[in-house]
C-alpha positions in Angstrom: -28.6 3.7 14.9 -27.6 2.5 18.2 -27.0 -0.9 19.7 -27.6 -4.4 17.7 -28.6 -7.3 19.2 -25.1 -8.6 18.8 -24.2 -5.2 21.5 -22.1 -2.9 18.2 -22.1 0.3 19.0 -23.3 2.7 15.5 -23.7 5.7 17.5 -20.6 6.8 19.1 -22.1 9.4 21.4 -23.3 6.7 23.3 -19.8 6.1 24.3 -18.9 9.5 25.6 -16.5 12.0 24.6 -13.3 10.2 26.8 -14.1 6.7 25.4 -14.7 8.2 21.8 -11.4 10.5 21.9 -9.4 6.8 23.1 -11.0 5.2 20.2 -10.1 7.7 17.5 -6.3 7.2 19.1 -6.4 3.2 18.6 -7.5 3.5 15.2 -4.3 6.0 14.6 -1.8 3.5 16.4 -3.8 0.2 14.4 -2.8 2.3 11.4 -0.2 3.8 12.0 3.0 1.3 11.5 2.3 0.1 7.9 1.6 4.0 7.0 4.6 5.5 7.7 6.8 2.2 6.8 6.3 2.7 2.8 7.8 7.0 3.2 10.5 5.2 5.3 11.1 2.4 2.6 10.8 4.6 -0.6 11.9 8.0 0.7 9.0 10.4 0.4 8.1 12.5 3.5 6.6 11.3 6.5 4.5 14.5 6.8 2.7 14.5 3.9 2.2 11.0 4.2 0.0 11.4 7.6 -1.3 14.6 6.2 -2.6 12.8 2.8 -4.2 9.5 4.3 -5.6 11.8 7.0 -7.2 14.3 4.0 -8.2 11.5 1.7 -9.8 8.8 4.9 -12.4 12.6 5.2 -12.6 12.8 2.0 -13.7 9.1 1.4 -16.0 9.3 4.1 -17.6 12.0 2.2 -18.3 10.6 -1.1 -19.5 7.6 0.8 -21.6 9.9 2.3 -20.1 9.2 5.7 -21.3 5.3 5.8 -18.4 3.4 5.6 -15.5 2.8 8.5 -12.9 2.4 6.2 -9.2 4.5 6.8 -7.5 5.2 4.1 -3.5 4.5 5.0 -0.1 3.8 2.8 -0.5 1.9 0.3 2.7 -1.4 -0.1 1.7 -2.5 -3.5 3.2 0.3 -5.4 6.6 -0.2 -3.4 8.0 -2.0 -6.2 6.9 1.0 -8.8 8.6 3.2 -6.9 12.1 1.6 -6.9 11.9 0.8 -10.7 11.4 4.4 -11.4 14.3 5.5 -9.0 16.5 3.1 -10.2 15.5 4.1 -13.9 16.5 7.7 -12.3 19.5 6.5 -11.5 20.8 5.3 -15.0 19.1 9.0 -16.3 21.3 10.7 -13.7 18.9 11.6 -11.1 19.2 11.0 -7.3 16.1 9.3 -5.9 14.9 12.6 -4.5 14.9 13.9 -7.9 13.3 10.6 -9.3 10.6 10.2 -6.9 8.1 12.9 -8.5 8.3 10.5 -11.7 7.0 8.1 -9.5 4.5 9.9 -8.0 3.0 11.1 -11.5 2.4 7.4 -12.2 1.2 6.6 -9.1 -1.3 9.9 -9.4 -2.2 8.1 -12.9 -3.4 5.0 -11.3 -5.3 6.9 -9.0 -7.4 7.7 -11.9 -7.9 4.1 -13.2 -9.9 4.1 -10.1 -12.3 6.4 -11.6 -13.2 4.8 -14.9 -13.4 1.1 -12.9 -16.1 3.4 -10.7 -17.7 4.8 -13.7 -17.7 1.1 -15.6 -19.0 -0.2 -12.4 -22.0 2.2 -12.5 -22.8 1.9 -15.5 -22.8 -2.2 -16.5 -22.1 -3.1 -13.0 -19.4 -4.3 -10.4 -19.9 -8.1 -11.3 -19.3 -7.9 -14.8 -16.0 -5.9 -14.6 -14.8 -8.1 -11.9 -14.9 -10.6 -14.5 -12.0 -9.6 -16.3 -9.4 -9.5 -13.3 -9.9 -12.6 -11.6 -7.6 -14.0 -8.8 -5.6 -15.7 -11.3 -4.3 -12.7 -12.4 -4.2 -10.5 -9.4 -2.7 -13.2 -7.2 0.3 -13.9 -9.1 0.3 -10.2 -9.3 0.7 -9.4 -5.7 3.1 -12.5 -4.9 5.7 -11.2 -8.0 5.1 -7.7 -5.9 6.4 -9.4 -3.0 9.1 -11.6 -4.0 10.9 -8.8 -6.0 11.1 -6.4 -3.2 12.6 -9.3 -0.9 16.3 -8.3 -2.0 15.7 -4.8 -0.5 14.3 -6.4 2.8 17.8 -8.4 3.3 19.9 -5.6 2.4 18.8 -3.6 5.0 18.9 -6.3 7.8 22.6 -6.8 6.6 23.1 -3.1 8.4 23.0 -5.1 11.9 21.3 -8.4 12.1 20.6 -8.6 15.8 18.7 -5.2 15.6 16.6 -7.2 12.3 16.0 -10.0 14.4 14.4 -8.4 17.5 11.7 -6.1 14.5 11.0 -10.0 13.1 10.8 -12.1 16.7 8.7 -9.2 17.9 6.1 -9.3 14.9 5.9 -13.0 15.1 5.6 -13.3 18.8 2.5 -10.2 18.7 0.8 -11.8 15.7 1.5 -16.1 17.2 0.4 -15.3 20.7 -0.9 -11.4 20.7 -4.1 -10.7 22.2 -7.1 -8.1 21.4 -4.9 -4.8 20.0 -1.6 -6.2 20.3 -2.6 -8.7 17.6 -3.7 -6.0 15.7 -0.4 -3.8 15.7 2.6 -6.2 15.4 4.2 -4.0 12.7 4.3 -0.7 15.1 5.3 -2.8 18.2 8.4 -4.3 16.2 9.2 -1.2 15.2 9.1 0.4 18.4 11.0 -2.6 20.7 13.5 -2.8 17.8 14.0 0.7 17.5 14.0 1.3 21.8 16.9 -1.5 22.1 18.8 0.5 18.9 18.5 3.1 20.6 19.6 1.6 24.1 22.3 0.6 22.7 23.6 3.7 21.3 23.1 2.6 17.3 20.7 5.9 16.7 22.1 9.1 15.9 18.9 11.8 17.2 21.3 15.0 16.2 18.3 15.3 13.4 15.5 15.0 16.1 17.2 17.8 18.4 17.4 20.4 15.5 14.1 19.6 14.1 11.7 22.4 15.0 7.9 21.2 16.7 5.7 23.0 14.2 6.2 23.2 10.5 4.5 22.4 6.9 4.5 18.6 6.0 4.7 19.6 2.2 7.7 20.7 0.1 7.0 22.1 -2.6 10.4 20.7 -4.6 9.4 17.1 -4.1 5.5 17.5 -5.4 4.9 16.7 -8.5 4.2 20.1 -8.9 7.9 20.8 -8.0 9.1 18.8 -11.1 7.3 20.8 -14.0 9.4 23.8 -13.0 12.4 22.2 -14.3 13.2 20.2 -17.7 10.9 16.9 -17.9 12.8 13.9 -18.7 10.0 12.7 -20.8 11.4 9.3 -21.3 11.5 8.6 -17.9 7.7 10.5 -17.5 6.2 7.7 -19.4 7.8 4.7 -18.1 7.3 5.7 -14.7 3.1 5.6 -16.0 3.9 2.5 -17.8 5.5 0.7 -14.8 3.2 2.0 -11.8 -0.2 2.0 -13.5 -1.0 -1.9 -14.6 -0.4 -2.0 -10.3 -3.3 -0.7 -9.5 -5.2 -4.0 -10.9 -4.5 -5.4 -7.9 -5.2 -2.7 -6.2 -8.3 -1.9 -7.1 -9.5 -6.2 -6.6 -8.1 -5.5 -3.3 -10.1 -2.7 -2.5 -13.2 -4.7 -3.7 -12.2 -7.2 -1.3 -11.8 -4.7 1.6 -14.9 -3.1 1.8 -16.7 -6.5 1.0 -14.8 -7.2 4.5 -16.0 -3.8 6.1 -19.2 -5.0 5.0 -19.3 -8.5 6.3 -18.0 -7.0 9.7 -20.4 -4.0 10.1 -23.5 -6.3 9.0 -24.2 -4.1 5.9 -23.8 -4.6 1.9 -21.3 -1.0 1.4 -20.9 -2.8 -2.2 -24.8 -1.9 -3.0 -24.8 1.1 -0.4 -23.4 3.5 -0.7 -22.3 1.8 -3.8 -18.7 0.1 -5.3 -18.3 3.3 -7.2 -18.1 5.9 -4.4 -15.6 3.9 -2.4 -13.3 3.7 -5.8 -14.2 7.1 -6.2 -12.9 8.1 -2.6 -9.7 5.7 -2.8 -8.7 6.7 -6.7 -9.0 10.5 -5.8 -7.2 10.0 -2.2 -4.3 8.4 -4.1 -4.5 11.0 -7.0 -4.1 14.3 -4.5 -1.8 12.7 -2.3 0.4 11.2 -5.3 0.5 15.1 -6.4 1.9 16.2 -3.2 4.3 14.3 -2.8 3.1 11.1 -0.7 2.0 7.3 -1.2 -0.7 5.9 -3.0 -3.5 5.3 -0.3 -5.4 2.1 0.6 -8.0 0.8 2.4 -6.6 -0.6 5.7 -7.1 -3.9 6.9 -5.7 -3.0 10.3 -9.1 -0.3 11.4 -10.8 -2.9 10.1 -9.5 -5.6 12.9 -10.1 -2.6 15.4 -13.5 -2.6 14.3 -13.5 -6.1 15.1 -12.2 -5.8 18.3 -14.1 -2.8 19.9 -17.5 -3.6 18.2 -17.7 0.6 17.8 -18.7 1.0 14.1 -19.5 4.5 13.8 -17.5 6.0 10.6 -16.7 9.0 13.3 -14.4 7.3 14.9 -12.3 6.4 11.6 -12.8 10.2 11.2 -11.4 11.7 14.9 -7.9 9.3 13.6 -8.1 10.8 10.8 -8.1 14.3 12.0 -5.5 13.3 14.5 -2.9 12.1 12.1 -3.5 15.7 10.0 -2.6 17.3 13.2 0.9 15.2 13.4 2.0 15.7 10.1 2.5 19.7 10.9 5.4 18.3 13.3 8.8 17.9 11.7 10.3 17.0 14.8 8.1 13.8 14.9 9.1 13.0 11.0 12.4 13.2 12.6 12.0 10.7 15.1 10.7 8.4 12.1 13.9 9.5 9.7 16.9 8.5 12.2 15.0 5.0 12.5 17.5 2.3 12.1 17.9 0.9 8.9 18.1 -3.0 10.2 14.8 -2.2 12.1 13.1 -1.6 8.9 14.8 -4.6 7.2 13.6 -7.0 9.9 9.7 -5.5 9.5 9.8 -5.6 5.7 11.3 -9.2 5.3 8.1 -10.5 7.1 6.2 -7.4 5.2 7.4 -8.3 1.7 7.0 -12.5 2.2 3.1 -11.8 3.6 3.0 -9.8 0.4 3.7 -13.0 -1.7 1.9 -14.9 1.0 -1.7 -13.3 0.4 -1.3 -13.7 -3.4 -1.3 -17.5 -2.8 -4.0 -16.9 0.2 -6.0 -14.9 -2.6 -5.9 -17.5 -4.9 -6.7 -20.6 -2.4 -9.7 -18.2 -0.7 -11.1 -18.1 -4.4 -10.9 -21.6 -5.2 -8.7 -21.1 -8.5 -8.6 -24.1 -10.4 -4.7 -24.9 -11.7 -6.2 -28.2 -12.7 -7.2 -26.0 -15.8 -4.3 -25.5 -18.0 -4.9 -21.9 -18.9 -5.0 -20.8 -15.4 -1.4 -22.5 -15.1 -0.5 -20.6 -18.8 -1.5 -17.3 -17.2 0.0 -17.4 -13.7 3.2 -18.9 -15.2 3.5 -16.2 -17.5 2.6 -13.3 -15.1 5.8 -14.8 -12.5 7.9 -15.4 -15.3 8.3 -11.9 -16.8 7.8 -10.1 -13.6 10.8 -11.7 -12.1 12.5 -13.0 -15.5 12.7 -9.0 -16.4 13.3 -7.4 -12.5 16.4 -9.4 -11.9 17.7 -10.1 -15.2 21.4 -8.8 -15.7 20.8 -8.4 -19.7 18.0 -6.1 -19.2 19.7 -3.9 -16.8 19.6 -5.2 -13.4 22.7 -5.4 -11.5 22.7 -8.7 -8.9 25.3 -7.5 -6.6 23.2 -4.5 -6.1 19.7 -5.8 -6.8 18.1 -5.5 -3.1 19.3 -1.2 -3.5 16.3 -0.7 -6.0 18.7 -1.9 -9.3 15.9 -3.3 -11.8 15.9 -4.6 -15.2 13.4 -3.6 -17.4 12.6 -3.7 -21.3 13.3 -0.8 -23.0 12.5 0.9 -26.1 12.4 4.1 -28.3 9.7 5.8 -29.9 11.3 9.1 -31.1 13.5 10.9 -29.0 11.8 9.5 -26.2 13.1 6.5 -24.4 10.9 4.2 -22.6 11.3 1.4 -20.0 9.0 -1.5 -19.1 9.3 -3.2 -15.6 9.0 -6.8 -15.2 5.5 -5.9 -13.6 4.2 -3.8 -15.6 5.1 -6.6 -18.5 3.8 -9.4 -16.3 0.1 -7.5 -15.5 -0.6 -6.7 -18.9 0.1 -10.4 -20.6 -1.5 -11.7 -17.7 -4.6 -9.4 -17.9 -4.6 -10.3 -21.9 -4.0 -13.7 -21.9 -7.0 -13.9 -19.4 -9.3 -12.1 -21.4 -8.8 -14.1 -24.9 -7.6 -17.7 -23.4 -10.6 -20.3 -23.4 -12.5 -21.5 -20.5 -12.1 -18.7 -18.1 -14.2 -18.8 -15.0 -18.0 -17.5 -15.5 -18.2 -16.2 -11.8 -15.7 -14.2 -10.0 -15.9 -15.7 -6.3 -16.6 -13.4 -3.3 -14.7 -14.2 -0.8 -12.7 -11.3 -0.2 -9.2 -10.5 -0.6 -7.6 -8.8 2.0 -5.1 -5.8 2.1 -1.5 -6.0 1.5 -0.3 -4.4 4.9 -3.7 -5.2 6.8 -3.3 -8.8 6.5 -0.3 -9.4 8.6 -2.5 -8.4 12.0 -4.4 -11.0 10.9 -2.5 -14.3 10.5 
C-alpha cells in the first residue's frame, strides 16, 4: 500500500485519525444530495434510505473483498418505475403510500437481474454479455428516463418559481465556476441555499421538525414490502409493477459497468478483472434487493465519491466505509428525516428540472462517448423505436395518461388480461424490451462493445 509516485494515498492510517474522520464526512456530504432527493421525489422514507445505502456500500465492500472505493447511494433511474406503479395505484384505488411496496417488489426483482448478469459474466465472460446491450439501447433508454419525468420537475417549480430558480442558478453557478468540493456537490448546495432563503422567507412550515423525536427506527414495518403481504395482494398490479421496473435495470447494470471501469481508471487498477465484474454486480444487485425489501431505493454506484476520490487523491476503500457507517448512524434520527420532509416543494422542482434533463443529457453523452454509428440504419431503427413507445405510451391520453395531470405521476401504459389478473405495461418497460430484441436479431450490430465508460445518472451532474 502506501504512496504512488503520483502522491495517492492507499493507506489511510497515514493520514491520521482527524484527517481520516473529515474524509469519511466529505464522502457523506459528496453523496448525500442525490441520495436523499429520490425518497423526497418518490415518497419512501428518508431513514431507510440512509440506513440501506449505508448497509449495502459495507456490504459491497465485502464481496469485493474490501478493494473497491465505490458508495453505493440512491439510485434516479428507477424514478420513472416508481411513479408508473403509483399512478397504476391510483386507478386500483390505492394512495401512493399504499402503492409504493408494489414498487419496491419490482425494484427488489431487478436487484436480482444483477445476479444472473454476475453469474453469466463468470461463467462466459463480461465482454460477451456486454455485447447484447450496447449504447444504442441503453442510451435511448436513459434519455426516455429523463424526458418523461420532466413533467414532474415543472410541476413542482410551479409551487413558487423564485424559490425553483435559486435550486437551478445555484447548481449551475457550483458546477460552471465551482472549485475542488463545491464542484463536486452542486445538488446539496442548491438544495440547501434554496431551502435557507425558503426558509428566510417564512415559506417552510418546521411544526413536523419540532415534534419529531432525536432517536428512533428508520424502518416501518407497514411500508416494507414485508408490510404488504399481510394484507390482500392486488396481484395485477404485483406483476406490472415487475413488468414496468425490471427491463430498467439494463441500464442500470451498463452503468454500473461503466462506473467501476471509472473507479478503475481513477485508482490505477483493473476492479473489472480484480476483484472481478461479478462481485461488484453481486454487491449492487443484493444492496438494491435488501434495501428494495425494506422499504427504500434501488442503490447505485455513485459518481459523486468517485469525484472526491479525484479530488483528495485518498483511495483507501475505508474511507468510503467510515461514510458509510456515518449515514447508518443518521438514519436512527427522525428528527433529521423531518428536516428533509418539510423541504419545499419548488426547491426540489428547481434541482430535478436540471436532474431529469442531465438524465436525458448522459443518454446522448453515452452514446457520442461510444462512438454509435446512426449512419447505420438499424441503429436509427432501434433508437427510434425505443423513444417512440417509451414516450408514445407514457403520455398518450388513449392509453391512460391524463395531460393536464401528467407531471403528478399520471402514466399511460398498455394493458392487458391474462385471467383474473390485469396487467399494465409502461412505455419503458415496452420501449427496453423492443429495443433490447430488435438489437439482438437486426443485422450488422456492432462486434465490439466500446469501453469508454458511461457514467452515473446522479454522479454525472458534479461533473459537467
Amino acid at each position: 500500500m502506501g504512496n504512488n509516485k503520483d502522491g495517492a494515498i492507499y493507506n489511510a492510517k497515514e493520514l491520521g485519525t482527524g484527517k481520516t474522520l473529515v474524509l469519511g464526512l466529505q464522502h457523506l456530504f459528496a453523496m448525500f444530495g442525490a441520495t436523499v432527493l429520490v425518497p423526497i421525489l418518490t415518497g419512501l422514507s428518508v431513514s431507510a434510505t440512509l440506513l440501506f445505502a449505508g448497509l449495502a456500500t459495507l456490504f459491497c465492500h465485502f464481496v469485493t473483498k474490501s478493494k473497491v472505493p465505490v458508495f453505493l447511494g440512491s439510485s434516479f433511474a428507477f424514478l420513472g418505475g416508481y411513479f408508473s406503479v403509483v399512478a397504476a395505484g391510483k386507478e386500483a384505488g390505492l394512495e401512493a403510500a399504499k402503492a409504493l411496496p408494489y414498487a419496491c417488489v419490482g425494484v427488489a426483482c431487478a436487484g436480482l437481474l444483477y445476479l444472473i448478469l454476475a453469474l453469466i459474466c463468470k461463467t462466459v465472460g463480461s465482454k460477451k454479455v456486454m455485447k447484447f446491450f450496447p449504447p444504442v439501447v441503453t442510451g435511448p433508454i436513459i434519455i426516455a428516463i429523463g424526458l418523461i419525468l420532466a413533467p414532474s420537475a415543472i410541476n413542482n417549480c410551479k409551487d413558487c418559481w423564485w424559490i425553483a430558480l435559486i435550486a437551478i442558478a445555484v447548481v449551475i453557478a457550483c458546477n460552471i465556476w465551482g472549485k475542488g468540493m463545491v464542484k463536486i456537490i452542486p445538488i446539496l448546495l442548491g438544495v440547501v441555499a434554496s431551502y435557507l432563503v425558503a426558509a428566510i422567507a417564512g415559506k417552510v412550515d418546521f411544526t413536523e421538525v419540532k415534534e419529531a423525536a432525536w432517536i428512533g427506527l428508520p424502518v416501518a414495518w407497514e411500508n416494507t414490502v414485508f408490510g404488504l403481504f399481510g394484507g390482500k395482494v392486488d396481484t395485477g398490479l404485483l406483476i406490472s409493477a415487475i413488468i414496468t421496473i425490471v427491463p430498467i435495470a439494463v441500464a442500470t447494470m451498463m452503468e454500473h459497468v461503466g462506473d467501476i471501469s471509472a473507479i478503475g481508471s481513477t485508482v490505477g487498477k483493473n476492479f473489472i478483472e480484480d476483484p472481478g465484474l461479478h462481485r461488484t454486480l453481486i454487491g449492487d444487485g443484493i444492496g438494491t434487493t435488501i434495501a428494495a425489501l425494506f422499504g427504500a431505493p434501488a442503490n447505485t454506484t455513485y459518481g459523486e465519491n468517485t469525484g472526491v476520490l479525484v479530488l483528495t487523491k485518498v483511495y483507501d476503500p475505508f474511507v468510503i466505509r467510515l461514510a458509510a457507517l456515518y449515514a447508518i448512524v443518521l438514519s436512527f434520527c427522525p428528527k433529521f428525516a423531518a428536516i428533509i420532509h418539510v423541504m419545499p416543494v419548488a426547491t426540489i422542482g428547481g434541482v430535478s428540472l436540471i436532474l431529469y434533463g442531465m438524465i436525458s443529457a448522459i443518454g446522448v453523452r453515452n452514446m457520442v462517448e461510444n462512438h454509435t454509428d446512426f449512419q447505420k440504419s438499424r441503429n436509427v431503427i432501434v433508437a427510434a423505436v425505443i423513444l417512440g413507445l417509451a414516450l408514445g405510451v407514457n403520455f398518450s391520453g388513449l392509453l391512460g395518461a391524463d395531460i393536464t395531470t401528467a407531471g403528478n405521476n399520471a402514466t399511460g401504459a398498455i394493458s392487458f388480461t391474462i385471467g383474473s389478473v390485469k396487467i399494465a405495461l409502461s412505455g419503458l418497460a415496452i420501449a427496453s424490451i423492443a429495443g433490447i430484441v430488435l438489437n439482438a436479431i437486426l443485422p450488422g450490430k456492432d462486434v465490439e462493445h466500446a469501453e469508454n465508460p458511461n457514467e452515473t445518472l446522479s454522479g454525472s451532474l458534479g461533473k459537467y
